[in-house]
N, C-alpha and C positions, 0 to 999 in steps of 0.2 A: 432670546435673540439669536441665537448659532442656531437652533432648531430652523426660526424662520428663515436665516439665510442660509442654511443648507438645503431648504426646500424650494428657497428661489435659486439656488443652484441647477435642481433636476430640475425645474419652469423652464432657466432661460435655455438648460440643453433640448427642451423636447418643443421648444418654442413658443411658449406659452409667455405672455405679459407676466412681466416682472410689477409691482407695485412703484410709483414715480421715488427714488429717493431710497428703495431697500434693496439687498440682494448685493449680490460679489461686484457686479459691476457696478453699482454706484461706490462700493466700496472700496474701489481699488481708482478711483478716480484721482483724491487729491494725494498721489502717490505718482500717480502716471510720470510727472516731468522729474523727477527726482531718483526712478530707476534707469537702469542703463538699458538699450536693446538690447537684444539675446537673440541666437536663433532660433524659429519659431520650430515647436517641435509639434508631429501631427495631432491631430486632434483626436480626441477619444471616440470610440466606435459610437455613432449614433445610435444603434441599435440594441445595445451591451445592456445587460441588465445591471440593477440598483443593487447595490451591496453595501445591509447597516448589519456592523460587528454590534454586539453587543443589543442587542435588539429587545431581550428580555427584559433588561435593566431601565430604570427612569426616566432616562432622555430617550434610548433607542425607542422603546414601546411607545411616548410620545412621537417622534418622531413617523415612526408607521400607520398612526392616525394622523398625520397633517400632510403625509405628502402624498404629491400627486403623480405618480409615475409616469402619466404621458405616454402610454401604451407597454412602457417596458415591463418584464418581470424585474417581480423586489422576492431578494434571496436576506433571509436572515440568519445573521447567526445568534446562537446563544451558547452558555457555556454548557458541555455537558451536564445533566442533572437540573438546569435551572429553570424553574417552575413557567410555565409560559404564559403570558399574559390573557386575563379575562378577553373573551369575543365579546365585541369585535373587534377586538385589537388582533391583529395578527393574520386575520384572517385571508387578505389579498397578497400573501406574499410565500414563498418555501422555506420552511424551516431548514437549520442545521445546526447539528451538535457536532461546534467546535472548540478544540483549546487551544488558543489563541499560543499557548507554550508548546502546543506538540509541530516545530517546523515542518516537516514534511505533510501532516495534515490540512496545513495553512497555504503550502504552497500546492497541494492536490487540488484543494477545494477552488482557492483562485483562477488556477490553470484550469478546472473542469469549469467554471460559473463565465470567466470573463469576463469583469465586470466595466464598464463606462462611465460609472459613478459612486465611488465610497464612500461611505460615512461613518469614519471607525470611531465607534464611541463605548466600543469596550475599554473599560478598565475597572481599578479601584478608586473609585471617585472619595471615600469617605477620608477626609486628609487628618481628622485624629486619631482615626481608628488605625490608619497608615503607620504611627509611630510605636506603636502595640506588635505592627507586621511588614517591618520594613524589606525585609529581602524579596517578600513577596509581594510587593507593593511594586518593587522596581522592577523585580521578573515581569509581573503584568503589564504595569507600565509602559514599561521601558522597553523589554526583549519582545516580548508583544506585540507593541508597535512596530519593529525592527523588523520581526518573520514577515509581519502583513506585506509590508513597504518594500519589501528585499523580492516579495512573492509577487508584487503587483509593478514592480520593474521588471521581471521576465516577459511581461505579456504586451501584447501588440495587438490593438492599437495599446496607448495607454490609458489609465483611467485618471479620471481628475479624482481627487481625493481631499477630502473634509476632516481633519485628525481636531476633536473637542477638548477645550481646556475648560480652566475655571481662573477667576482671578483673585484664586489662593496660590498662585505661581509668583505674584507681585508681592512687594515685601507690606507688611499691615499698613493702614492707612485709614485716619481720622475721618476722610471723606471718601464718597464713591468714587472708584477708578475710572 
């Protein structure tokens, strides 16, 4: 489900039909009257290339066969050393060996790529195996997220960005979330 509305994300920027009922904007509908106004902040560069962290992993390499970039270049990342996905996976977008924990490499990469639309779906998704590798679970995680986020607030325009969970974040439950 996040895969498809991430992908009707890069649709509804590059203006392609969303599907009746899927995608961010029907999703943020019955929410509309219950937030507060803000002021509106510019909009992300139209032009700006797709940027999926984590690209080599499960969801990202899904992700690079479903979406539709709408003329833009898609920049991937993967983590140094990590085996890249069978073609044709991968094949319509540039690679990059990044670590996501090396700061100044994260905000190079950002500052040089510029992106209009993220889909950070690097991390350590395995949530047992997480307890086995806790420090490094939150470093990724967590400080991870932080560099990307910290490196994609310097740049102008802004990008709109798609950060993936799981709901193993919710406490256990008898029935589907």
């Amino acid at each position: 489900l996040a895969i498809l509305r991430g992908a009707d994300l890069a649709n509804e920027e590059s203006g392609a039909p969303a599907r009746p009922g899927s995608g961010p904007v029907a999703s943020r509908e019955p929410y509309a009257a219950s937030r507060k106004p803000r002021a509106q902040s510019p909009e992300p560069s139209v032009s700006g290339a797709i940027l999926i962290t984590g690209a080599a992993g499960f969801a990202g390499s899904h992700l690079l066969d479903l979406i539709e970039p709408g003329g833009r270049p898609i920049v991937a990342w993967r983590r140094p050393g990590e085996p890249l996905p069978a073609p044709p996976t991968g094949t319509r977008c540039r690679w990059m060996d990044i670590d996501i924990l090396d700061e100044d490499a994260v905000r190079r990469a950002v500052r040089e790529i510029r992106p209009a639309l993220v889909y950070h779906l690097a991390g350590i998704a395995h949530a047992g195996g997480s307890w086995g590798r806790t420090l490094k679970t939150l470093e990724v995680n967590v400080l991870g997220t932080h560099h990307l986020l910290a490196a994609l607030a310097a740049i102008d325009p802004p990008a709109r960005i798609l950060v993936s969970g799981s709901a193993l974040v919710y406490r256990e439950q008898a029935r589907a979330v």
